[in-house]
ROMAR-645080 format. One line per field, with one value per residue (C-alpha): chain; x, y negated, z negated; residue number from 1. Coordinates in steps of 0.001 Angstrom, whole numbers, padded with zeros to 6 digits. Example, Ala and Ser with C-alpha at 12.3 -4.5 7.8 and 13.67 -1.06 7.14 Angstrom:
2
ch c(A A);
c1 c(012300 013670);
c2 c(004500 001060);
c3 c(-007800 -007140);
i c(1 2);
//
This chain:
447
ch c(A A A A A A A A A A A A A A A A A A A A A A A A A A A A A A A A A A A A A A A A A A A A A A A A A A A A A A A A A A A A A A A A A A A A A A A A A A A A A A A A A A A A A A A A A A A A A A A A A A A A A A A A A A A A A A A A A A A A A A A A A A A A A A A A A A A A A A A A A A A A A A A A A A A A A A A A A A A A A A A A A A A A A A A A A A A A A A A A A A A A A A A A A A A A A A A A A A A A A A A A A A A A A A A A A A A A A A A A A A A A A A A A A A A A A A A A A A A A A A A A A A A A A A A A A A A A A A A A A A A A A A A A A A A A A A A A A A A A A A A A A A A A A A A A A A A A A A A A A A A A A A A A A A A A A A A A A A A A A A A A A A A A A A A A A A A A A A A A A A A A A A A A A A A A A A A A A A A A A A A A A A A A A A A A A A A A A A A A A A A A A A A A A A A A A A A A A A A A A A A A A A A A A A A A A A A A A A A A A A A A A A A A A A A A A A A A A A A A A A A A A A A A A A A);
c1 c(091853 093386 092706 094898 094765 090965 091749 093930 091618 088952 091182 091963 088279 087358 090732 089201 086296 087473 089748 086582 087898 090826 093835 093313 095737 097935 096147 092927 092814 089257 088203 084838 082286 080123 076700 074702 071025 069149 066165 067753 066620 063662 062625 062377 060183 057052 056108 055382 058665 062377 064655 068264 070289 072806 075484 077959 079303 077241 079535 083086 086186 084398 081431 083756 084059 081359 078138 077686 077808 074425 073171 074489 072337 069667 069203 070086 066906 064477 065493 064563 061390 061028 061446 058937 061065 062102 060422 057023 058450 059270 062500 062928 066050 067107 069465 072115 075047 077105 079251 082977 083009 083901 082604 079218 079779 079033 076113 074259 075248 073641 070709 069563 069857 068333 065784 065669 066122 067074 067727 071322 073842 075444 078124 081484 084925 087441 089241 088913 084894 084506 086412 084158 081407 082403 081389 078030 077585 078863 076667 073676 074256 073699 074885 077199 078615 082155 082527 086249 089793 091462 094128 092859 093609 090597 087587 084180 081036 078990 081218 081106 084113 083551 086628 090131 092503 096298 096952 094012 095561 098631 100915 099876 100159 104005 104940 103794 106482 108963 108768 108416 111826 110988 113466 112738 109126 107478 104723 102574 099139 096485 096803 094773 094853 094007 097251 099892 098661 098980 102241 103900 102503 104502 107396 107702 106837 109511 112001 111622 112226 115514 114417 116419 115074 117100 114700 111590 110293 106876 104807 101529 099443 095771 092813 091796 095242 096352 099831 101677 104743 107700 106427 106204 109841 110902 109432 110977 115036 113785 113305 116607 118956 119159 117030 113492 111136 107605 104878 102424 099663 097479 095930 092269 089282 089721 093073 094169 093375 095840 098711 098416 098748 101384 103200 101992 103396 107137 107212 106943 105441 104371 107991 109884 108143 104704 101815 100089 097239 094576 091561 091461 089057 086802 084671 087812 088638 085068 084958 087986 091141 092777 095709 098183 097049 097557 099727 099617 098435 095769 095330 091733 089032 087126 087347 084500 086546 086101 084684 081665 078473 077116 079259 077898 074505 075593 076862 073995 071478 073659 073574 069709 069423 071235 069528 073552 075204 078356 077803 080608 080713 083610 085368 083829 080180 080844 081631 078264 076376 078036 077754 073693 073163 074908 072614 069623 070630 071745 067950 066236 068388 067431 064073 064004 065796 066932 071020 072280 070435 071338 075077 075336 073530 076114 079092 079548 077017 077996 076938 078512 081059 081191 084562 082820 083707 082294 082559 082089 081930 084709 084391 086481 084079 085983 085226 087268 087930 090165 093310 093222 095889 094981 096467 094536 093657 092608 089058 088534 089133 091281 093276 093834 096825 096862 094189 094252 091875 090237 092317 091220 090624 093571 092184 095271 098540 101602 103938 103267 104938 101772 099386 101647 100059 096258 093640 089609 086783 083399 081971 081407 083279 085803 083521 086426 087844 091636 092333 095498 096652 099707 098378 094609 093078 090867 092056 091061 094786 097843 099862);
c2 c(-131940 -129912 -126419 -124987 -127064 -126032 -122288 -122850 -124170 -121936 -118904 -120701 -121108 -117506 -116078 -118606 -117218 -113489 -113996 -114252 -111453 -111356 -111173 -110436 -108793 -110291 -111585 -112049 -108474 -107266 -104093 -105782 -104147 -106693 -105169 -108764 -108287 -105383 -107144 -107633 -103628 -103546 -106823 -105076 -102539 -104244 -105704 -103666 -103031 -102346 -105513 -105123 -107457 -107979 -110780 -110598 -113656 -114053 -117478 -118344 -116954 -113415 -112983 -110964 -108187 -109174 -109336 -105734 -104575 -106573 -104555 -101305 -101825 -103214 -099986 -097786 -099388 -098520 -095586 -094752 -096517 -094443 -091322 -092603 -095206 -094774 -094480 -094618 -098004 -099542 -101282 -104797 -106433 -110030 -111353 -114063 -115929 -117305 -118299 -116938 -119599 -117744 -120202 -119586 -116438 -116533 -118824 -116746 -113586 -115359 -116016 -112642 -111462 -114155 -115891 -112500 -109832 -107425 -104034 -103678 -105790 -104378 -106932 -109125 -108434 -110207 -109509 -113445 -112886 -109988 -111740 -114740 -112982 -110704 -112634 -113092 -109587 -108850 -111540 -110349 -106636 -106667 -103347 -104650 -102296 -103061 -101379 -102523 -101755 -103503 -103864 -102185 -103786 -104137 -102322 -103767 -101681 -103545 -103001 -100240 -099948 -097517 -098879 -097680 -098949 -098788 -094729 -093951 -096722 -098867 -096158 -093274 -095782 -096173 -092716 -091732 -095217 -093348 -089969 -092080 -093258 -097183 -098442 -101954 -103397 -106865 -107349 -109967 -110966 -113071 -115902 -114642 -111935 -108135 -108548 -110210 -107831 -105044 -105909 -106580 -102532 -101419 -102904 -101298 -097994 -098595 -099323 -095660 -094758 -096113 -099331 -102293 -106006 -107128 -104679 -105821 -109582 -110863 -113364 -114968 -117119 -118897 -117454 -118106 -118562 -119272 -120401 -117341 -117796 -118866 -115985 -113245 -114949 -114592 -110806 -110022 -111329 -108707 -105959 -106850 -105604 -101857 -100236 -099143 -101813 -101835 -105023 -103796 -106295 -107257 -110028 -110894 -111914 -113174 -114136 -111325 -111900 -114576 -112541 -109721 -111665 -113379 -109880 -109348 -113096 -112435 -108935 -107214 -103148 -100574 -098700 -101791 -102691 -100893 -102847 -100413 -102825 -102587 -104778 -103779 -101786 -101106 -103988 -106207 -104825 -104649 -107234 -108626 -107477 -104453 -104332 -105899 -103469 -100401 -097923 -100096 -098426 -098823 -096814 -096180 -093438 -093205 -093547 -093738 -091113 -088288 -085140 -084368 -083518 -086237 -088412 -087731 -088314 -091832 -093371 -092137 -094026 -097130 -097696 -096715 -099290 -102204 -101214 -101198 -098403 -100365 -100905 -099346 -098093 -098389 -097711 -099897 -099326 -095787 -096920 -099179 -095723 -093750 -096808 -096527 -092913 -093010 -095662 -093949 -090565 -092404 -093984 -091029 -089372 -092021 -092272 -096227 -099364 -099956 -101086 -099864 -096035 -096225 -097194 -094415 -091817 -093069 -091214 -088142 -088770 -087053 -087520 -087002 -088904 -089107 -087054 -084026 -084242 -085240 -088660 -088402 -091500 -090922 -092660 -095431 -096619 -095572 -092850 -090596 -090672 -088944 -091001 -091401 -093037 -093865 -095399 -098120 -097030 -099128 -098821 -099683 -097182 -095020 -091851 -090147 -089083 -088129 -087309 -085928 -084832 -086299 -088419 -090148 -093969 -095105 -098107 -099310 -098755 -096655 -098605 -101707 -102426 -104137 -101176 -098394 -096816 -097967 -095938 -096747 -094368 -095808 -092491 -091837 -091688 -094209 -096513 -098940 -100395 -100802 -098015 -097675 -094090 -095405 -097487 -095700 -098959 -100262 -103539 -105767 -106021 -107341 -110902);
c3 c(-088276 -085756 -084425 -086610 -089775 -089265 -088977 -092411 -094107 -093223 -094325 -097720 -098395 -097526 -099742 -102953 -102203 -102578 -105487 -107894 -109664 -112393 -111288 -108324 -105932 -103094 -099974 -101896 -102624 -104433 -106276 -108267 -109556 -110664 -110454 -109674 -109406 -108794 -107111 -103473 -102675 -104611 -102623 -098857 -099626 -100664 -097167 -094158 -093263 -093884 -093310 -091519 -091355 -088163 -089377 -085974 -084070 -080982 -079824 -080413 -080264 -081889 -079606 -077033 -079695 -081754 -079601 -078686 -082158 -082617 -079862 -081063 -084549 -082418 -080517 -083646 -085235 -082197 -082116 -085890 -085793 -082447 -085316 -087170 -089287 -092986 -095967 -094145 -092620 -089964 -089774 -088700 -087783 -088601 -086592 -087072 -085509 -088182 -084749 -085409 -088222 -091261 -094010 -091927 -092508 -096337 -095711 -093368 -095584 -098403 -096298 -094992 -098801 -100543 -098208 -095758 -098677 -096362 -097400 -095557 -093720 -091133 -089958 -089990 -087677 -088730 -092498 -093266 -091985 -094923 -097545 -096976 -098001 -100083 -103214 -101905 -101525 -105266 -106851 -105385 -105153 -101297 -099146 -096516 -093861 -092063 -088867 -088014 -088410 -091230 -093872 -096843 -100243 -101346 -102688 -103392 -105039 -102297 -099304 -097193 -095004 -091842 -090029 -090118 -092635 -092353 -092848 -089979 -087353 -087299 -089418 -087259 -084335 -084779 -085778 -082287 -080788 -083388 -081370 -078170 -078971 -079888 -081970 -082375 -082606 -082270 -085055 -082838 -084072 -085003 -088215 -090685 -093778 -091285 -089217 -091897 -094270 -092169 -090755 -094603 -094817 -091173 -092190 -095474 -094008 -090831 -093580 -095089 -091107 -090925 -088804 -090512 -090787 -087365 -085287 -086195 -085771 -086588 -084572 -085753 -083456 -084175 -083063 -079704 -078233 -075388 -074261 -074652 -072321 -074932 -077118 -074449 -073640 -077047 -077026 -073553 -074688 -077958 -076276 -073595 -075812 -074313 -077588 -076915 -078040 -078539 -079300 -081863 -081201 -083943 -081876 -082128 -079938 -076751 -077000 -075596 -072054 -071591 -073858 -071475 -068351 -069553 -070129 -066053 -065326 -066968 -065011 -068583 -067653 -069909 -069017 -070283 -073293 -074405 -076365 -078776 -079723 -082759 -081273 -077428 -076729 -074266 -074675 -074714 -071192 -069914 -066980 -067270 -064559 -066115 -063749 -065912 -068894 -067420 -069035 -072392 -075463 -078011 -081479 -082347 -083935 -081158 -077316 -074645 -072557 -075531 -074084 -076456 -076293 -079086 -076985 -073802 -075784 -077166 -073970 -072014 -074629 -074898 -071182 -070935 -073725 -072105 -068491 -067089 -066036 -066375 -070405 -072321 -075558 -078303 -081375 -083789 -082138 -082986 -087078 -086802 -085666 -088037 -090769 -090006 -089694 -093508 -094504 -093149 -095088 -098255 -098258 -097568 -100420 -103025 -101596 -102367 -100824 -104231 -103975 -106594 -105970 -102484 -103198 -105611 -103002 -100324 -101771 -100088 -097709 -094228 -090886 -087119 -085568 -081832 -081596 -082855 -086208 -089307 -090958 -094743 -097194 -099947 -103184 -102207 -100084 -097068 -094495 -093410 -089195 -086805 -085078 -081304 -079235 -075862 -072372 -070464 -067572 -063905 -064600 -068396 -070113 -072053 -071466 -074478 -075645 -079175 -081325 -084864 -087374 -089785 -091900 -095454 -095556 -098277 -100202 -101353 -099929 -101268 -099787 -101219 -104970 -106269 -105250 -105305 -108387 -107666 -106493 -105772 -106942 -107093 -108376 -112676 -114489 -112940 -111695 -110399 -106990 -108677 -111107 -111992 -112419 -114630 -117083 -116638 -116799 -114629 -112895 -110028 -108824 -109529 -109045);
i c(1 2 3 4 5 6 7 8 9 10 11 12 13 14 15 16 17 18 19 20 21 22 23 24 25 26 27 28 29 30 31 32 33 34 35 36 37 38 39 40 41 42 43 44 45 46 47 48 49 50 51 52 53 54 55 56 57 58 59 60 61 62 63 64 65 66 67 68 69 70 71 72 73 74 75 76 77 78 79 80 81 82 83 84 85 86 87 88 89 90 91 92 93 94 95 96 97 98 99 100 101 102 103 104 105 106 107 108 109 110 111 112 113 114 115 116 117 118 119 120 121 122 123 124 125 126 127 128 129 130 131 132 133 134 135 136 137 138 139 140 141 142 143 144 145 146 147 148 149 150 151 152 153 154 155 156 157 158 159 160 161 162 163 164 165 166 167 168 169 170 171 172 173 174 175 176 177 178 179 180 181 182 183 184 185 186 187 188 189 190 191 192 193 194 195 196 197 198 199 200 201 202 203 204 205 206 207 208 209 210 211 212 213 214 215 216 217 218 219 220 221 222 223 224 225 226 227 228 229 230 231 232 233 234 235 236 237 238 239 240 241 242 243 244 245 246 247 248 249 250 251 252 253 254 255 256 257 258 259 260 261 262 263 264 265 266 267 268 269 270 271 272 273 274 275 276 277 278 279 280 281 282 283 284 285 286 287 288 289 290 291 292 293 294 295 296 297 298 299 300 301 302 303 304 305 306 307 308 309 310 311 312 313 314 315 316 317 318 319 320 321 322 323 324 325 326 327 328 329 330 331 332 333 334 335 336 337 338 339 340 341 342 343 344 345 346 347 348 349 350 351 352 353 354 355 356 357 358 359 360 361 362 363 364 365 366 367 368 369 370 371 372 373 374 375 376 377 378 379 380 381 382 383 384 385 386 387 388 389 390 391 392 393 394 395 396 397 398 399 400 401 402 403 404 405 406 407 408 409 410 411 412 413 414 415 416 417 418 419 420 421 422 423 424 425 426 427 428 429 430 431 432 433 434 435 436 437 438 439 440 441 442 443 444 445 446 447);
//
């Protein structure tokens, strides 16, 4: 089996794995609320202290994004045992690698509930990671918090989604090409559900823009990727037709060192044809040779370079925590913090570990973002987070350009014809992940 077949297969298991519920919606879509049992909470707190999990890729193709999200829960739990811990508790995290491998993924996840019973998962990057163990989560009624950017379509009573979806990212991402001019746009990504998905919801939405089908072409490569030079070709005679053009990059892990030199080796510049990217962030760009990045874009909520005093307060405690000066902090570090800091408040609210109480006290739970906002947990599940486009810059980091206010997390997309009319609201007396406001029926999707 080859690299890809692997990668194939791996995707098929985790989308099986997802579609658990009835009829459930395209790419694997999921709005359960099957309640599992109650026991997983309940569990934790008879010991001596609280158990965390921390289910990130520490090797493979992940552990460039993946690894310093460990760390960020790693020093988010010192600190709060530093505060005297929760619930009269100390919390103790239990770390995994389940090794950019996402059938490990599900494995492991059962494993910190089950064998672990940890109170909380914090964890997962990729889409195809989360659907993998989404099931897990839903049959045993774990809490699992998503810190990244992703494609929405989906809403589980178990998952709590603190990264961007479409509407807080890739849509606001392009309207700001639009007004830049960009006429035609390369969808380039990553093979797996998060970029497909979220490209079928761009072009949709630059079809009500005017943009027909001949000015937009779509590119999907396996993770871990590396020969990019007949596709940055095939991008660079795209854009060579005297219209604007723009690469929206939905590529993944640490295939994106190579893309971006590539861009440098075929004489491709930010002035020619910009790359507004989803998963570069300052991590991605830590120790690596920014040169032929500068002046490309990303779309994020957060940036290290934001001017605020919480900020300021952050960074300063993240590189006192690492012992380097040169550690750098980024978006989804800031949706683990402000994934935690819900967590912590939802517990304290419910005054148990108990899932089900604590899922219930999470809705409307709010807590400070690092922009100088406020992040607030809606009943979909998602949180609510400000849109920041930024410019790489020589040294790392990001010059930002745009920045918006607080935008609601959409769990199911408009544009789409098969969740046009659904909506998610965990809260009573809905209850549901996919209700649609048509029929008023609650419904895990649709064919």
């Amino acid at each position: 089996m080859n690299k890809r077949q692997f990668l194939a297969s791996a995707l098929c298991s985790a989308l099986l794995l997802a579609g658990c519920s009835p009829k459930p919606a395209e790419n694997a879509s999921s709005a359960s609320g099957v309640s599992g049992a109650s026991s997983v909470g309940a569990a934790v707190t008879s010991g001596d202290t609280i158990k965390v999990g921390v289910l990130h890729s520490l090797s493979g193709t992940m552990a460039i994004s993946e690894s310093a999200l460990k760390d960020t829960v790693l020093m988010l739990i010192d600190e709060q045992n530093k505060k005297g811990g929760l619930l009269g508790k100390q919390l103790e995290a239990v770390v995994v690698d389940p090794a950019s491998d996402w059938p490990l993924f599900a494995e492991k996840a059962r494993e910190l509930l089950a064998k672990d019973k940890v109170a909380t998962v914090f964890g997962c990057w990729t889409s195809v990671s989360r659907k993998s163990v989404l099931p897990v989560f839903e049959e045993l009624n774990g809490i699992l918090f998503y810190p990244v950017q992703w494609e929405g379509q989906e809403s589980s009573k178990n998952i709590f989604y603190t990264g961007a979806t479409p509407n807080q990212q890739a849509i606001p991402a392009v309207d700001y090409l639009l007004e830049q001019g960009v006429k035609r746009f390369a969808l380039v990504g990553t093979d797996y559900v998060y970029p497909r998905t979220t490209n079928k919801i761009l072009e949709a939405y630059l079809k009500t823009k005017g943009i027909g089908e001949k000015d937009i072409m779509v590119n999907y490569t396996p993770f871990g990727f590396s020969d990019w030079q007949s596709i940055v070709s095939d991008v660079k005679k795209f854009g060579s037709t005297g219209v604007k053009t723009a690469v929206v990059s939905t590529i993944n892990g640490d295939a994106n060192v190579p893309f971006y030199k590539e861009l440098s080796n075929q004489n491709i510049t930010p002035d020619q044809i910009p790359v507004m990217a989803f998963s570069v962030g300052e991590q991605e760009l830590a120790g690596i040779d920014t040169k032929p990045l500068v002046g490309h874009l990303a779309a994020w909520n957060y940036f290290e370079s934001v001017d605020t005093p919480v900020n300021a307060a952050f960074i300063k405690e993240w590189k006192a925590y690492k012992k380097d000066d040169k550690a750098v902090t980024n978006d989804p570090m800031e949706a683990t913090y402000i994934g935690f800091n819900m967590w912590v408040k939802a517990v304290e609210k419910a005054g148990t570990t108990d899932s089900d109480a604590v899922q219930k006290a999470l809705i409307d739970i709010e807590v400070p973002n690092l922009t100088g906002g406020t992040a607030k947990m809606q009943a979909n599940h998602m949180t609510a987070k400000p849109v920041l486009i930024g410019e790489i810059q020589d040294n790392g980091q990001f010059d930002v350009v745009l920045q918006t206010k607080e935008v609601a997390g959409e769990a199911w997309s408009p544009l789409l014809p098969e969740s046009k009319n659904l909506i998610a609201d965990w809260s009573a007396p809905t209850n549901c992940g996919a209700y649609d406001t048509v029929t008023k029926k609650c419904t895990a999707g649709v064919e």
